[in-house]
C-alpha positions in Angstrom: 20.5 2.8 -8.9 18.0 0.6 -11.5 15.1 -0.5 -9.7 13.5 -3.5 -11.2 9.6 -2.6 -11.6 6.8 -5.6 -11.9 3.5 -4.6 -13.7 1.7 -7.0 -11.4 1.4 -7.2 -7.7 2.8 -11.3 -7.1 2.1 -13.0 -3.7 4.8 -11.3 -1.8 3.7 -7.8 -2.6 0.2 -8.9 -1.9 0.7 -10.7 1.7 2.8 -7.6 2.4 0.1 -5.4 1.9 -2.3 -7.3 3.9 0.0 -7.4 6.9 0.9 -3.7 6.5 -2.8 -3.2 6.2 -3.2 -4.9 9.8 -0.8 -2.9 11.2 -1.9 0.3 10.0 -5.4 -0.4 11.2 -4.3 -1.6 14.7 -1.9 2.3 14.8 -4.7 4.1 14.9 -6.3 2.3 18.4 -2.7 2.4 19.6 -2.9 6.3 19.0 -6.0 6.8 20.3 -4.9 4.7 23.3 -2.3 7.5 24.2 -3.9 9.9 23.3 -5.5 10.9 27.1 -1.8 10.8 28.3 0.4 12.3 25.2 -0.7 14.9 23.4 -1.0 14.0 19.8 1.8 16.5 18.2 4.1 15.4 20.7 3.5 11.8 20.4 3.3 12.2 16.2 6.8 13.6 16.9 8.6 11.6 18.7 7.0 7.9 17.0 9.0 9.8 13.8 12.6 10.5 15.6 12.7 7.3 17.5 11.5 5.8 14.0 14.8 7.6 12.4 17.4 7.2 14.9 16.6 2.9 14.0 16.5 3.6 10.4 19.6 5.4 10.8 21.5 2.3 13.3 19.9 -0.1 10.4 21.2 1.6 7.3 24.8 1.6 9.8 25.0 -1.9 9.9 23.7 -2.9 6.3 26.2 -0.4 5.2 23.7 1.4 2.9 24.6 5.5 2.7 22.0 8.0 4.0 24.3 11.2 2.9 25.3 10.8 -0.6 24.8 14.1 -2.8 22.3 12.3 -4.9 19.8 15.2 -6.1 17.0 14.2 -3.3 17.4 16.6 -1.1 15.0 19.1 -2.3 12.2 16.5 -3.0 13.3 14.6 0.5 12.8 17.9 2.2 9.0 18.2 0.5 7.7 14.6 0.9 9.2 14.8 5.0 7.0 18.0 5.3 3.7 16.4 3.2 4.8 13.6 5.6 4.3 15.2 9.1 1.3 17.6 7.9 -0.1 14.2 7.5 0.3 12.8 10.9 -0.3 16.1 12.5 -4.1 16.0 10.7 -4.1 12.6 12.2 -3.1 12.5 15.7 -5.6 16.1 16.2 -8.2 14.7 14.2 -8.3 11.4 16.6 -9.4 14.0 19.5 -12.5 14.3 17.7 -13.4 11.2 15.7 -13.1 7.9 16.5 -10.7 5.7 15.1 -12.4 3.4 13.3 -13.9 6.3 11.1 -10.1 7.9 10.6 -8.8 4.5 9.3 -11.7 4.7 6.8 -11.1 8.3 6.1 -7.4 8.3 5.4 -7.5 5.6 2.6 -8.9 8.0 0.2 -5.6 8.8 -0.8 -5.9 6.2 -3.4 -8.0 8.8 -5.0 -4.8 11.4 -4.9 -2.5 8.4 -6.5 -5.1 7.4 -9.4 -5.8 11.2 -10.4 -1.9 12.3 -10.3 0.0 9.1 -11.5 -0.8 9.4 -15.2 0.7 12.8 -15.2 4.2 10.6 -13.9 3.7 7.1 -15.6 1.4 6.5 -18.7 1.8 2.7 -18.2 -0.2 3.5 -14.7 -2.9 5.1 -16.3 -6.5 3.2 -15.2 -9.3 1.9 -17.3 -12.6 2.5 -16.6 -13.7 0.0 -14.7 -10.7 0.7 -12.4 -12.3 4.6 -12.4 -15.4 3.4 -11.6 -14.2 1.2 -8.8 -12.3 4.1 -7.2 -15.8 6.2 -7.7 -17.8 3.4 -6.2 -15.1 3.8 -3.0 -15.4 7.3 -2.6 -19.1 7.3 -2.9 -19.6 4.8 -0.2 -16.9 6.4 2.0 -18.5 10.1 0.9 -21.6 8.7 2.4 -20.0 7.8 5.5 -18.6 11.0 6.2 -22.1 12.7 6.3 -22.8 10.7 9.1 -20.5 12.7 11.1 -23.3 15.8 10.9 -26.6 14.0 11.4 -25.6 11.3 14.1 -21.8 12.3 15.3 -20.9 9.2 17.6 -17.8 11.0 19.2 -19.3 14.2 19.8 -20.8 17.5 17.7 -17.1 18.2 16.7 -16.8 14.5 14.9 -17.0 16.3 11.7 -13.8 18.1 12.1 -12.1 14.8 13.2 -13.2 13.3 9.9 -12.2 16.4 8.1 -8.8 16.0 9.1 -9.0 12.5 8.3 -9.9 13.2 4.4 -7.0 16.1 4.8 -4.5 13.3 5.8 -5.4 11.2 2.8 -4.7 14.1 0.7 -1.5 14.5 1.8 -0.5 11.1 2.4 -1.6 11.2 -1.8 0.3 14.1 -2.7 3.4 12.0 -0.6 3.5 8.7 -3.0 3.4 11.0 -5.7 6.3 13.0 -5.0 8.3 10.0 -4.1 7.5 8.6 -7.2 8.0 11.8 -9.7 11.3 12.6 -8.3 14.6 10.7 -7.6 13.4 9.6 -4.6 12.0 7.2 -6.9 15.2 5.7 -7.4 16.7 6.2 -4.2 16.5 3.1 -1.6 13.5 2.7 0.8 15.8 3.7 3.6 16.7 7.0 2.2 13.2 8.0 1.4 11.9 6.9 5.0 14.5 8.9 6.5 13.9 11.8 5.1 10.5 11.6 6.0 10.6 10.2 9.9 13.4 12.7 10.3 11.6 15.8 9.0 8.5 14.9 10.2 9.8 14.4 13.7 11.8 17.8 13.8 8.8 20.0 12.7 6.1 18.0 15.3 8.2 18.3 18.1 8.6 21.9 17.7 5.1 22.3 17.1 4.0 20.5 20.3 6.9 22.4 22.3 5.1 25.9 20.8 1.6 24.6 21.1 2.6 24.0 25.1 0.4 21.4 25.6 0.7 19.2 28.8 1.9 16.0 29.0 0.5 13.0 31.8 2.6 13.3 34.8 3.2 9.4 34.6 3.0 7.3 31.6 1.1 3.9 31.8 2.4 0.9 30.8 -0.1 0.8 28.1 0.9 4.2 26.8 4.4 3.2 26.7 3.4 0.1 24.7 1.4 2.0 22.7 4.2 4.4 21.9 6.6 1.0 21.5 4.8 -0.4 18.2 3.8 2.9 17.2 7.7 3.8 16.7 9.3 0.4 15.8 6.6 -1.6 14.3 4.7 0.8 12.2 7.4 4.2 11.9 9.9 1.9 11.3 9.5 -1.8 10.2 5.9 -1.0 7.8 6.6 1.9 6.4 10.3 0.5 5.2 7.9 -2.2 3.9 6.2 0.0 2.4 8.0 2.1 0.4 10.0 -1.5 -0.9 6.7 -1.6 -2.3 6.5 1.6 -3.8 9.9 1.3 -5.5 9.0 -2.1 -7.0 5.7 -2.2 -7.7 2.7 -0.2 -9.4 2.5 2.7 -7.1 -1.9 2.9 -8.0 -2.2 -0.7 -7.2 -0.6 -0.5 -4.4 -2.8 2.5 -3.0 -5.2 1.1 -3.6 -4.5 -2.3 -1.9 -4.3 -0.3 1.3 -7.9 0.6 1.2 -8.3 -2.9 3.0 -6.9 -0.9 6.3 -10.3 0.8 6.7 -11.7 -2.9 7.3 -9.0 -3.7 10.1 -9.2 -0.6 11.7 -13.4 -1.0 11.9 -12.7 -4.0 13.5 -10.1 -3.1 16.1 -11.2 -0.1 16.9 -14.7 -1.8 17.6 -13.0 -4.5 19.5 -10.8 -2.9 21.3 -11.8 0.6 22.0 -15.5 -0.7 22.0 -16.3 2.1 19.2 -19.7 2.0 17.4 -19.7 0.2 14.3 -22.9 1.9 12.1 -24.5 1.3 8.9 -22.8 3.7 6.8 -19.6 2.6 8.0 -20.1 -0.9 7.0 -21.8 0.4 3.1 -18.7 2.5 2.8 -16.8 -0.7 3.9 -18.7 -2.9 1.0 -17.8 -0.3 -1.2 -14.4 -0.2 -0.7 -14.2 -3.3 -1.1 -15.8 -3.6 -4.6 -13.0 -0.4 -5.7 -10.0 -2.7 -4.6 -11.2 -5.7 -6.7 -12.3 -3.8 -9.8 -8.7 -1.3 -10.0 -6.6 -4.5 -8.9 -8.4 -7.1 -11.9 -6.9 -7.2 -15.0 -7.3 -4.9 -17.6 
């Protein structure tokens, strides 16, 4: 399959991004939101197999094949693993940290895509400035992480919450890059995302059911809602989006683009969870903001 690759991210990968962006931000007060009733393996798990069974009904009716013997297996298998290790560091690390702080945390993987892509694609390697934006990022957000050992908002434990949240990052990284050194690459978005909601979901669901940990004895309606857009808004509908994206456009642009979640999810997560919104947060916010301009200008 020839995928037709722009150099440049035009308007409609860029309003793309920006909703994605909003959605991503908003997940992680919807997780949080469940959290009390669902416990976070569980609810990582089943977001990913409710999120494959529609990608599977989807790629049904638009007739597009999810079992062809097309070489992906092997890479499918890796990136679905990267995948849930992910969102397992993500749903635990929200029992610790707050979510404002994890939607800031996990856009580091930026740094993953920047440091690895060159070694894929020389046309993707960055200029300076665009290093030095990343750097300027990582420095403000490295500074917001220390906050989680002098003045820990959600408790003494916040710094394992945020731990996980750089973890995630990593991985999420080390994801893009496999998709985009392999034939995944070249595969569609709905083969990709399979592989990865359907592995994901296998492995987290047997991990809750060996972990034993108890669920609510009633869900809310808010949890049910919560779980709702988890699994077909963001599982499903974003991350297809997303990895459109990938297949079309400069994957380090695009990573780094998503840094703007980190400024949704401050804002929700203060608005709607009433979480604390410090100094450092907003510095590492600034800075982030000055790293997307200066790696997305043009060289």
């Amino acid at each position: 399959m020839v995928t037709e690759r722009k150099s440049r991210l035009d308007a409609v990968a860029v309003s793309s991004l920006v909703l994605c962006c909003f959605l991503w931000g908003l997940n992680q007060v919807a997780v949080k939101t469940a959290l009390p009733e669902v416990p976070p393996l569980a609810q990582a798990g089943l977001r990913s197999l409710g999120a494959a069974l529609l990608v599977f009904i989807w790629t049904r009716l638009r007739g597009i094949a999810l079992f062809t013997h097309d070489g992906t297996l092997r890479s499918g298998l890796l990136a679905g693993s990267l995948f849930a290790a992910e969102f397992a560091c993500i749903f635990v690390g929200l029992q610790f940290t707050t979510a404002s702080r994890m939607a800031v945390f996990i856009y580091l993987s930026p740094f993953v895509v920047a440091l690895g892509m060159p070694f894929i694609a020389s046309s993707e390697r960055l200029s300076l400035p665009q290093l030095l934006g990343l750097s300027i990022a990582f420095a403000g957000v490295a500074w917001a992480f220390a906050e989680g050992f002098t003045k820990p908002a959600a408790g003494a434990q916040q710094w394992l919450g945020d731990a996980l949240g750089v973890l995630a990052a990593v991985l999420w990284g080390a994801t893009t890059l496999t998709i985009r050194s392999s034939r995944l690459g070249s595969a569609s978005a709905e083969k990709t995302l399979f592989y990865q909601l359907a592995v994901s979901g296998i492995a987290l669901c047997a991990a809750s059911l060996a972990s034993g940990a108890p669920w609510a004895a009633q869900l809310s309606p808010l949890t049910r809602a919560s779980l709702g857009f988890q699994m077909i808004v963001v599982s499903f509908a974003s991350y297809l989006l997303w990895f459109w994206l990938v297949r079309h456009y400069p994957a380090t642009r695009l990573a780094s683009f998503t840094l703007l979640t980190p400024v949704f999810g401050l804002l929700l997560g203060a608005g709607l969870l009433g979480e604390p919104i410090t100094a450092r947060l907003l510095i590492a916010l600034a800075a982030v903001a000055i790293g997307i301009v200066m790696v997305n200008r043009a060289t």
